[in-house]
C-alpha positions in Angstrom: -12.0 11.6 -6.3 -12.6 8.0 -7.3 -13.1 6.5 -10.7 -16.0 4.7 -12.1 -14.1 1.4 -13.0 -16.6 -1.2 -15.3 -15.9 -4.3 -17.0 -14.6 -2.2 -19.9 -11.4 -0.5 -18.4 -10.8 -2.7 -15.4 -7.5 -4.0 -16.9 -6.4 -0.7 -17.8 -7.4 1.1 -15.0 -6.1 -1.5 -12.1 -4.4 -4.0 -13.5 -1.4 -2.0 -15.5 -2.0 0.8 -12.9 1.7 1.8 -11.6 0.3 2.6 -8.0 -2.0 1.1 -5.3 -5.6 0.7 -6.2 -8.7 0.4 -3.8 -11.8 -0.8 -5.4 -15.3 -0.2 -3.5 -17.5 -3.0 -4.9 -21.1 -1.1 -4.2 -24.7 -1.4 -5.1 -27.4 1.6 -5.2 -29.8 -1.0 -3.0 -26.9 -1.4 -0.4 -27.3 0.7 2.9 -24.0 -0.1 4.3 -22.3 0.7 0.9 -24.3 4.3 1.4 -22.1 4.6 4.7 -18.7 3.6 3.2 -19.0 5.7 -0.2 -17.7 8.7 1.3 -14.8 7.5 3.3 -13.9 5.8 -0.6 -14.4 9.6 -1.9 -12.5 11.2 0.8 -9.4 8.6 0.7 -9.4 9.1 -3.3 -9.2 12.7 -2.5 -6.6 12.3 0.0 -4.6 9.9 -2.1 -5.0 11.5 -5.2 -1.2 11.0 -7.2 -0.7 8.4 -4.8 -2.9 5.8 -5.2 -6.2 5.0 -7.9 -9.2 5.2 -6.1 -12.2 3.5 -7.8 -16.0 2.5 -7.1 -17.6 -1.0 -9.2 -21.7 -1.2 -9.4 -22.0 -4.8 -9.0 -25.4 -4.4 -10.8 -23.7 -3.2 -13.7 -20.2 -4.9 -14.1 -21.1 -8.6 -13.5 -18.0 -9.8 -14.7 -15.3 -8.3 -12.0 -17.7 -9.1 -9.7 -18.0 -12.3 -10.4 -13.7 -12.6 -11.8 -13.7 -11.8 -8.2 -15.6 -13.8 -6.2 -17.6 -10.2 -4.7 -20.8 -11.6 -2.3 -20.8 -9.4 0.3 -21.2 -5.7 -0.4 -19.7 -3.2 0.1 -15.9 -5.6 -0.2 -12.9 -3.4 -1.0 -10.2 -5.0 -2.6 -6.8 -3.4 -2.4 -4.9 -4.2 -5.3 -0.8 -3.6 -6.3 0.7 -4.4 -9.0 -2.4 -5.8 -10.6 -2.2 -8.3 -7.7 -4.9 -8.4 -4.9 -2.9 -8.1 -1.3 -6.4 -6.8 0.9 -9.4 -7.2 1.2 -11.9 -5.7 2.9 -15.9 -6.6 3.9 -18.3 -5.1 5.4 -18.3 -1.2 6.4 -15.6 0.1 8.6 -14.2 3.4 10.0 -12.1 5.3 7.3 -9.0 4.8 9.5 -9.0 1.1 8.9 -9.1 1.2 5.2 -5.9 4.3 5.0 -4.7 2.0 7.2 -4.2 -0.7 4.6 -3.9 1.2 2.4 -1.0 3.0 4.1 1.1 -0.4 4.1 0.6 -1.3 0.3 2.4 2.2 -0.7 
């Protein structure tokens, strides 16, 4: 499962979060984002308790996307304790991302 995080509850959802968070920074338009969208769904579903999984429409949230410097899509950022320590670009097999993900829990 992975959240819908907007500009609204990005503080509340990843930066007081008390585990590891993923973000998926996607767009509808965005063919390679189409490709990693379910790896993100599966690893939330794998993770789930363990980590907060979460997907941001850069068409709609303009604000983390631009907080964050996003201009390449799909980027993942891996987040703990509200601090960015990954980052991901581009699409990728799901075993690199529970990869990094792996080492942040």
């Amino acid at each position: 499962m992975s959240l819908e995080i907007t500009d609204t509850n990005f503080e509340e959802l990843v930066l007081k979060s008390d585990k590891p968070v993923i973000i998926d920074f996607w767009a509808e338009w965005c063919g390679p984002c189409r490709m990693v969208g379910p790896i993100v769904q599966e690893i939330g579903n794998e993770y789930q308790g363990k980590a907060i999984v979460g997907k941001v429409n850069v068409d709609e949230n303009p604000e983390i996307t631009v907080k964050f410097g996003i201009r390449n899509i799909p980027t993942i950022l891996f987040f703990k304790n509200g601090e960015i320590v990954d980052k991901q670009v581009g699409a990728v097999p799901k075993q690199v991302l529970a990869t990094k993900l792996e080492s942040i829990l």
